[in-house]
C-alpha positions in Angstrom: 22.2 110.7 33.9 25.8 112.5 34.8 27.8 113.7 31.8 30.9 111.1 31.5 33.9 113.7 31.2 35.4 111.0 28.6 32.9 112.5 25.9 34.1 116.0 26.4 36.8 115.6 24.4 34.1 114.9 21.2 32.1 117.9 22.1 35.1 120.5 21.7 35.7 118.7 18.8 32.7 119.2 17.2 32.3 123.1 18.3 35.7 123.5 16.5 34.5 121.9 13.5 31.5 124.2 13.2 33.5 126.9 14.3 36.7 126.9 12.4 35.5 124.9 9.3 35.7 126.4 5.9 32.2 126.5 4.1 33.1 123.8 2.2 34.5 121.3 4.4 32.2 118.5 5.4 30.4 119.2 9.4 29.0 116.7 11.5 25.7 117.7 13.1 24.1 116.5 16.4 21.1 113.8 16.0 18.0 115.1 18.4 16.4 111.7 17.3 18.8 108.7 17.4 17.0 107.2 14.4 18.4 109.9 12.2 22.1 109.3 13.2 24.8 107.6 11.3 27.2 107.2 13.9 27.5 107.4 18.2 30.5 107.8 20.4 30.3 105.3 23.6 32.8 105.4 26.7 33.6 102.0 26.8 34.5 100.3 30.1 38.4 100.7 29.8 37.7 104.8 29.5 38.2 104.5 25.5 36.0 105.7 23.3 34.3 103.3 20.5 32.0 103.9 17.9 28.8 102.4 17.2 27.3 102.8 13.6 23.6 103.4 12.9 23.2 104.2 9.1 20.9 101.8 7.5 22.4 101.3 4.4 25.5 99.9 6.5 23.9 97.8 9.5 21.9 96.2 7.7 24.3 94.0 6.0 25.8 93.2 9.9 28.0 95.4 11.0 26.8 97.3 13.9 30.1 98.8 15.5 33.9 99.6 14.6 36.8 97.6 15.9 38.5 100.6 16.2 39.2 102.8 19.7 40.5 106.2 20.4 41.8 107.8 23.9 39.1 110.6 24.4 41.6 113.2 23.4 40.6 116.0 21.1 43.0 115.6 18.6 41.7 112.0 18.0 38.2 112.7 18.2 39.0 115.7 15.6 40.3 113.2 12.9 37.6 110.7 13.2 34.6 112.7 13.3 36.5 114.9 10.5 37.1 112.0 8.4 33.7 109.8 9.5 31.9 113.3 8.4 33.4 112.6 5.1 32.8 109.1 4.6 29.6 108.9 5.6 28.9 112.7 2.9 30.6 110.9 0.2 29.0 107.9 0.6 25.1 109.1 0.5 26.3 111.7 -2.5 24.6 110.8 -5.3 22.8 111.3 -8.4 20.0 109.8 -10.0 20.1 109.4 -13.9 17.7 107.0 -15.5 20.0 106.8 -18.3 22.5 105.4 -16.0 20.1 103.0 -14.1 18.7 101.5 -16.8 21.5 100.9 -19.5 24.8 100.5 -17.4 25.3 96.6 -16.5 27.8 96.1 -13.6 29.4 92.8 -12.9 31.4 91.6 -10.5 33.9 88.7 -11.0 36.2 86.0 -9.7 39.4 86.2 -11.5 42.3 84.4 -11.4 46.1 84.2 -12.8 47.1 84.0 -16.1 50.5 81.8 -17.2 52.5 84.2 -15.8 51.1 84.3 -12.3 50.9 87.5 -12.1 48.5 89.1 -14.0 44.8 88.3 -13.6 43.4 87.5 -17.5 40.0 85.4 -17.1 36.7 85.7 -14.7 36.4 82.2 -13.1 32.5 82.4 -12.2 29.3 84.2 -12.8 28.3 87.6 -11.7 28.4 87.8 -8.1 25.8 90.5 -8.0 22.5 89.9 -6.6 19.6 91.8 -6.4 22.2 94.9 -6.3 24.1 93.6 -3.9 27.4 91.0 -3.6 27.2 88.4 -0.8 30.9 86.9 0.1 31.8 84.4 2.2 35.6 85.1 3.7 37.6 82.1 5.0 41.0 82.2 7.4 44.1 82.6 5.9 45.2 78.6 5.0 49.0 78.1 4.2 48.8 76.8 0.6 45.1 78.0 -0.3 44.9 80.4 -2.9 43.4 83.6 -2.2 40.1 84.3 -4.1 40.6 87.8 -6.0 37.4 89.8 -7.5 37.6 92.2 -10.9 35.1 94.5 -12.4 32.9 94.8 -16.0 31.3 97.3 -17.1 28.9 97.7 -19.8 28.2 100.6 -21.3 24.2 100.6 -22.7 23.7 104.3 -23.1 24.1 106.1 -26.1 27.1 108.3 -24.7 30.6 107.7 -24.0 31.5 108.2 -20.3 34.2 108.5 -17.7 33.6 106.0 -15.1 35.3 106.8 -11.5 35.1 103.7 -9.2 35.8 104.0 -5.2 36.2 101.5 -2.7 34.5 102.5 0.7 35.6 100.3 3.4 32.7 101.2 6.2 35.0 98.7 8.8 37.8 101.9 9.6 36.3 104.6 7.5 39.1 104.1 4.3 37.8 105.3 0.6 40.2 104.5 -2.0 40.4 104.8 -5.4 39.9 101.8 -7.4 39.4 103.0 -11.0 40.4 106.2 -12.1 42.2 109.1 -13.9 45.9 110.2 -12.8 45.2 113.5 -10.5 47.9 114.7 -13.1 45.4 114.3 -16.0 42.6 115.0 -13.8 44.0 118.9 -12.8 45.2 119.7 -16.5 41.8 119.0 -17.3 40.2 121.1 -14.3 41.8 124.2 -15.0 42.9 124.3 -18.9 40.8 122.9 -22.0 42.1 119.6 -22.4 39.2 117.4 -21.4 37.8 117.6 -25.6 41.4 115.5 -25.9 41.1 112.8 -23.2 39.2 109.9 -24.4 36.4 108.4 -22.7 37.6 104.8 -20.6 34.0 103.7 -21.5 32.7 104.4 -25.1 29.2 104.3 -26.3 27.6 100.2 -26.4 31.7 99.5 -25.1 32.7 97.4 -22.3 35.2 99.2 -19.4 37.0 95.5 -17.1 38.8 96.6 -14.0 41.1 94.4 -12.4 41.5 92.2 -14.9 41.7 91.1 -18.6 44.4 93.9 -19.0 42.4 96.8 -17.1 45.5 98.4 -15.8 44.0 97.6 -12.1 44.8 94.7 -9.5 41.9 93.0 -8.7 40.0 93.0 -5.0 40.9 91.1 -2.1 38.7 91.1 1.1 39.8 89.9 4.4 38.0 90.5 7.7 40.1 90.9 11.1 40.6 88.1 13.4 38.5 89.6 16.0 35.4 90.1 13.5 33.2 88.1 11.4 31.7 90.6 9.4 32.6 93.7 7.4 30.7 95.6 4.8 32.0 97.6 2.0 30.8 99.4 -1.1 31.4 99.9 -4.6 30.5 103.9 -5.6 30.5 103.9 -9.5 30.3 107.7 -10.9 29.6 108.3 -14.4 30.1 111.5 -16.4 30.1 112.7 -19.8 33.1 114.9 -19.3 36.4 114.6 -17.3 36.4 115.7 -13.7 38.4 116.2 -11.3 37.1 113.5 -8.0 41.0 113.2 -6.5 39.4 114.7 -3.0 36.8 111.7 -2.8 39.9 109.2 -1.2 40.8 109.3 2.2 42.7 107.1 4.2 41.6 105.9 7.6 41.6 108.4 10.8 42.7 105.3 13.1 45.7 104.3 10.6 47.3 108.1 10.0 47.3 111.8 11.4 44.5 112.6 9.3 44.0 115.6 6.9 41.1 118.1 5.9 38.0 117.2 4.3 36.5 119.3 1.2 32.9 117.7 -0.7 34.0 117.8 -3.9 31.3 116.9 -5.9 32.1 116.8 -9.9 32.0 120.1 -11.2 31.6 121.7 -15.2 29.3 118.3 -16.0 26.9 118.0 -18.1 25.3 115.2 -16.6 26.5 112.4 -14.4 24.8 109.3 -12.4 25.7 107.3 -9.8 25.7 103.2 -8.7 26.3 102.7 -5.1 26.7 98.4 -5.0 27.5 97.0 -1.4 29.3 94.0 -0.4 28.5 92.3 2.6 31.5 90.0 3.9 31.0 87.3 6.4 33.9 85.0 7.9 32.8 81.6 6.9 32.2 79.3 9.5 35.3 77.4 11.2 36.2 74.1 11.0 36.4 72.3 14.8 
């Protein structure tokens, strides 16, 4: 079969990666088996170039292919497989602690207003969780209905007090965002002077953390899926650790909404031991009314 020219744009991309790269930014590397490959550039029919995903832990909740195209230019193709390279790192980083596992009980909630109508006080349902994973059916935007808002609990089991870091990964357009955390001010104070013995652990020893709710100094979680799609996948990435570190590199916004920016795996650093809890949520558009 004839090289397509609208891929050689990707190519020079990734030889620049390898080649100008510091050694501790984030590379891509070529799958030889298809099998072992998170992500492939197609030329689609218009000349554009799409995206089809193949990581497991992704497709098999649905969603098999971005929305999203590029031109095949190579600063385009730079800043998504730059920022895909990331993503996909950040989200298979992890670390198994049986402490963690076993004694740290996540929950995920409906909320919904207090008085005020502003603030979300109260969970409205049952944990949403299932078999480690939350199921959610999303319906079209209805003048008048009231949109259906999620918040976070977390209980603390273990015998140590812990900082909790919680991130968003929206696999739909490559966007990680920060959705529990300590201010980068805090967090950089702490990195490079000795004031992590005076920051408190968020979530104390047989202590429960709520996030989005009940006063958690968070908004809660909205989901919506694009007009053109019916499904979307996301995940929750809980970090634990028993001292304050600095994760502020973790966020990235999406290389099809902004110019991009370098990526640096920064994994936490001066820990004495830290877990992980990856939970994904699957989002389906619920079936339309004729």
């Amino acid at each position: 079969m004839a090289f397509d020219l609208h891929l050689l744009p990707v190519f020079d991309a990734l030889v620049y990666l390898h080649t100008t790269s510091s050694p501790d930014e984030v590379k891509f590397a070529l799958a030889e088996d298809r099998a072992d490959a998170c992500l492939e550039v197609k030329v689609e029919n218009d000349g554009q170039l799409g995206f089809i995903i193949l990581d497991d832990q992704i497709t098999q909740h649905g969603l098999h292919h971005l929305a999203f195209k590029i031109t095949p230019h190579f600063d385009a193709a730079l800043r998504v497989l730059r920022d895909a390279a990331h993503y996909f790192h950040q989200l298979h980083l992890s670390q198994h602690n049986r402490d963690v596992e076993e004694h740290i009980d996540i929950q995920f909630l409906p909320v919904k207003k207090a008085a005020d109508g502003f603030s979300y006080r109260t969970a409205t349902g049952p944990n949403l969780i299932k078999d480690g994973i939350v199921s959610l059916e999303i319906g079209d935007d209805v003048e008048g209905d009231e949109p259906v808002y999620y918040g976070v609990k977390i209980l603390n089991n273990t015998s140590r007090d812990l900082y909790p870091h919680v991130f968003l990964f929206n696999s739909g357009d490559f966007t990680i965002s920060t959705y529990s955390s300590f201010s980068n001010s805090v967090l950089t104070r702490c990195v490079i002077g000795s004031f992590s013995d005076k920051i408190d652990a968020a979530l104390r020893s047989k202590q429960s953390l709520k996030i989005g709710y009940g006063g958690g100094g968070r908004g809660p979680i909205g989901f919506y899926i694009p007009d053109d799609e019916d499904v979307d996948v996301s995940f929750l990435k809980f970090i634990f650790s028993t001292k304050l570190v600095n994760l502020e590199n973790v966020e990235r916004e999406s290389p099809f909404l902004s110019s991009g920016r370098a990526t640096k795996s920064v994994p936490p650093v001066n820990v004495d031991e830290w877990g992980s809890i990856l939970i994904p949520i699957a989002q389906k558009r619920r079936s339309r009314q004729v």
